[in-house]
LUMTOR-764929 format. One record per residue (C-alpha): residue in one letter; x, y, z. Coordinates in steps of 0.5 Angstrom, whole numbers, plus 500, padded with zeros to 3 digits. Layout:
<pts>
AXYZ/...
</pts>
This chain:
<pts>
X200218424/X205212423/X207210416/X208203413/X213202408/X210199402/X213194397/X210199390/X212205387/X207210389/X203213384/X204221382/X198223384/X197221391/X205223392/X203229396/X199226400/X204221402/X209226403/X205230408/X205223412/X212223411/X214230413/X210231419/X215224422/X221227419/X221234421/X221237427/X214241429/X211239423/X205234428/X200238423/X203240418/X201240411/X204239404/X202244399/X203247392/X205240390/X207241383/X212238378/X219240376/X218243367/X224239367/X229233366/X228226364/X233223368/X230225375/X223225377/X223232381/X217235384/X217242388/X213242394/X212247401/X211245408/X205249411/X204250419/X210248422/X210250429/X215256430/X215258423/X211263420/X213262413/X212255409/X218251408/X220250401/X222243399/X224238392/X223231393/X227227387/X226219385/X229215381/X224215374/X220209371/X224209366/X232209367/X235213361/X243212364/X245205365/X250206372/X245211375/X245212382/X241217386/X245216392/X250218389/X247225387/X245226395/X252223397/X255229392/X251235395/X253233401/X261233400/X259240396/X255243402/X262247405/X265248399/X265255394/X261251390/X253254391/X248247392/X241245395/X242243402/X240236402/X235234409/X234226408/X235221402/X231213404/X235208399/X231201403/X223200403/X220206404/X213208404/X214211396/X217204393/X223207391/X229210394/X228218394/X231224397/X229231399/X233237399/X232245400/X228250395/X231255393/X226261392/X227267388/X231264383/X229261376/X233259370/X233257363/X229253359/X231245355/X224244352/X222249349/X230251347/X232257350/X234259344/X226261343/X223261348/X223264355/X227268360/X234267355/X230269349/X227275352/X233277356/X239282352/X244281349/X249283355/X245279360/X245272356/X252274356/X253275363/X248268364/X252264359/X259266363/X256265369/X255258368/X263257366/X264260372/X261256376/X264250373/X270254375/X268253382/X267246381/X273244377/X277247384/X274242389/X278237391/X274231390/X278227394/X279231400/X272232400/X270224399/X269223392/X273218390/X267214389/X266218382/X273215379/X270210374/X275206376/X272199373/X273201366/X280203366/X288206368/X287213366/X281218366/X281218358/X280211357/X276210363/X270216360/X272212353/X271204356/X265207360/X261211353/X262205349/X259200354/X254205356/X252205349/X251197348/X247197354/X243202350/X243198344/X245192345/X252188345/X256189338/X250193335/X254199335/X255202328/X256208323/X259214327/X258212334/X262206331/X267211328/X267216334/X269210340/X275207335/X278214335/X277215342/X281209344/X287211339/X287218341/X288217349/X292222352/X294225360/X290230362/X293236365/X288236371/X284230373/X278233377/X271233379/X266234373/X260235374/X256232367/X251236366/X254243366/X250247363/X246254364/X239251365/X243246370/X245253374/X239257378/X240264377/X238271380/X234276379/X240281376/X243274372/X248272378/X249265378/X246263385/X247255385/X248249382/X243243380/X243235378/X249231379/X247224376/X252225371/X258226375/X265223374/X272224375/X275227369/X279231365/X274238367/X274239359/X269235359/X264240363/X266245358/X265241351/X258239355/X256246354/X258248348/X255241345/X249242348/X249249347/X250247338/X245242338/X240246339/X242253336/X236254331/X242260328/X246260321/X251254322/X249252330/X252259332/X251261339/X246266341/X246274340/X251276345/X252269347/X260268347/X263265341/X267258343/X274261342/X271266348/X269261352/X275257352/X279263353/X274265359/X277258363/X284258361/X285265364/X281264371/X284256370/X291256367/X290250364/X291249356/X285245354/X288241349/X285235349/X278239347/X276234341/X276228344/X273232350/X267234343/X267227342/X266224349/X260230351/X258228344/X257220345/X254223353/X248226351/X247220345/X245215349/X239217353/X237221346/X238212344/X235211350/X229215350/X228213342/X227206344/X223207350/X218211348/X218209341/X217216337/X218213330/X224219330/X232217332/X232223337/X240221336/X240223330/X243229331/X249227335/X250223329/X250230326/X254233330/X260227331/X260228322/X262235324/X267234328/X271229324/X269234318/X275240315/X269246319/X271243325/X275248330/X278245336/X279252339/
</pts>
């Protein structure tokens, strides 16, 4: 069968049926193959993910499994790109660090409508849940303490692996956010500040995001490293085996060239934000900031001096899609709100920089 290209974004329900058009073309001794087990990812908002296999592939007895991403209906961030996800998978394919290998990305017209890709599955591995938090909900929750240990240094250690890359050697250049300024600092800070008027509205800027990009603009500095950060550093990012070994890393759409303290103030905000303990504290088990920090300088070396500006840079990160979400889906709450929380803490006498 020849597919045609068609100018409109296909719907969900009939994606698998597209798909199997698709497959039987691009991949060699699928002529009759079929798409099945078509089921959409639990999570990300940022992404459109689905997981399929590919049955009946002459010469092969198992079915083949595969993940198809597209861009979402609604976009959450405004530089996003889904080329720039493939594009970093394929620098990381030779490197120590562990990701899905990618088979075929379509940026023009296409039959789905819209730019997609596809990549490998990963089998036999899962991960930790967003939404219900891990906190209470799911393998995190119901592992021991010793193995929420084990999976929360897993994921520090993974950023390890990337922090190591030579980005630019390996062709990631691209990611320097070079149009917003001279340095990384201020390049994250000028990017942040104009990614949030794009959210809200030029000049809408006010209370503690207002507070927070004025004292990045005052505080700039010279990180000791600039490198590959992934963005969105995290465990439920990290796809894990069955004995809690890190297995590899997922969703690239948020990297940058930076100071790789940022990964980590990523984790440890995200990790605070939804902490449901006394005090936002970590898990049972879970290591304390002072610890994590304390983890990747042994295995780095670097100092991570800068980790406030690092908090409040993370922290601006994740508030513009809460922004962004609040004003698409109209949910009558301000899903930021807990951002603006979390910046007041960091500008409060509690706050440790570690």
């Amino acid at each position: 069968m020849t597919v045609e290209a068609t100018p409109n974004r296909v719907a969900a329900d009939i994606l698998p049926d597209v798909m199997e058009a698709v497959v039987r073309e691009r991949i060699p001794g699928a002529s009759t193959a079929r798409v099945q087990n078509w089921a959409k990812a639990d999570q990300g908002f940022s992404t459109e993910t689905y997981l399929f296999e590919v049955a009946g592939i002459a010469g092969r007895d198992e079915p083949l499994g595969l993940v198809f991403r597209r861009p979402p209906e609604n976009q959450l961030i405004p530089d996003y790109d889904l080329s720039s996800q493939y594009r970093i998978m394929e620098c990381l394919a030779d490197s120590e660090v562990p990701v899905p290998t990618v088979q075929w990305i379509e940026s023009g017209p296409n039959v789905f409508g819209s730019q997609y890709f596809v990549m490998d599955r990963i089998d036999d591995v899962t991960t930790v849940s967003d939404v219900p938090p891990y906190h209470q909900h799911g393998w995190f929750a119901e592992s021991s303490d010793a193995q929420r240990r084990q999976l929360w240094d897993g994921c520090v250690d993974m950023m390890v692996k990337v922090h190591a890359v030579d980005a630019v050697a390996v062709g990631m250049g691209f990611l320097d956010l070079g149009k917003f300024g001279s340095a990384p600092p201020q390049r994250l800070a000028n990017y942040l500040r104009w990614a949030i008027e794009w959210t809200v509205g030029q000049g809408q800027i006010g209370g503690a995001y207002a507070h927070a990009l004025d004292w990045l603009d005052d505080n700039l500095y010279e990180p000791e490293k600039v490198c590959l950060c992934w963005g969105d550093a995290r465990m439920s990012n990290v796809l894990y085996s069955s004995d809690y070994q890190p297995v590899a890393a997922l969703d690239w759409e948020m990297s940058y060239l930076g100071d790789p303290a940022g990964d980590l103030a990523w984790m440890l905000t995200t990790d605070w934000l939804s902490s449901p303990f006394p005090e936002h504290a970590p898990a049972p088990g879970v290591p304390s900031r002072e610890e994590t920090l304390d983890r990747y300088r042994t295995k780095t070396g670097l100092s991570l001096d800068h980790m406030k500006f690092s908090d409040i840079t993370a922290t601006l990160l994740l508030a513009q899609p809460l922004m962004r979400l609040t004003k698409i889906y109209d949910l009558g709450a301000d899903l930021a709100e807990v951002c603006a929380g979390r910046l007041d803490f960091i500008f409060s006498d509690q706050y440790r920089e570690g």
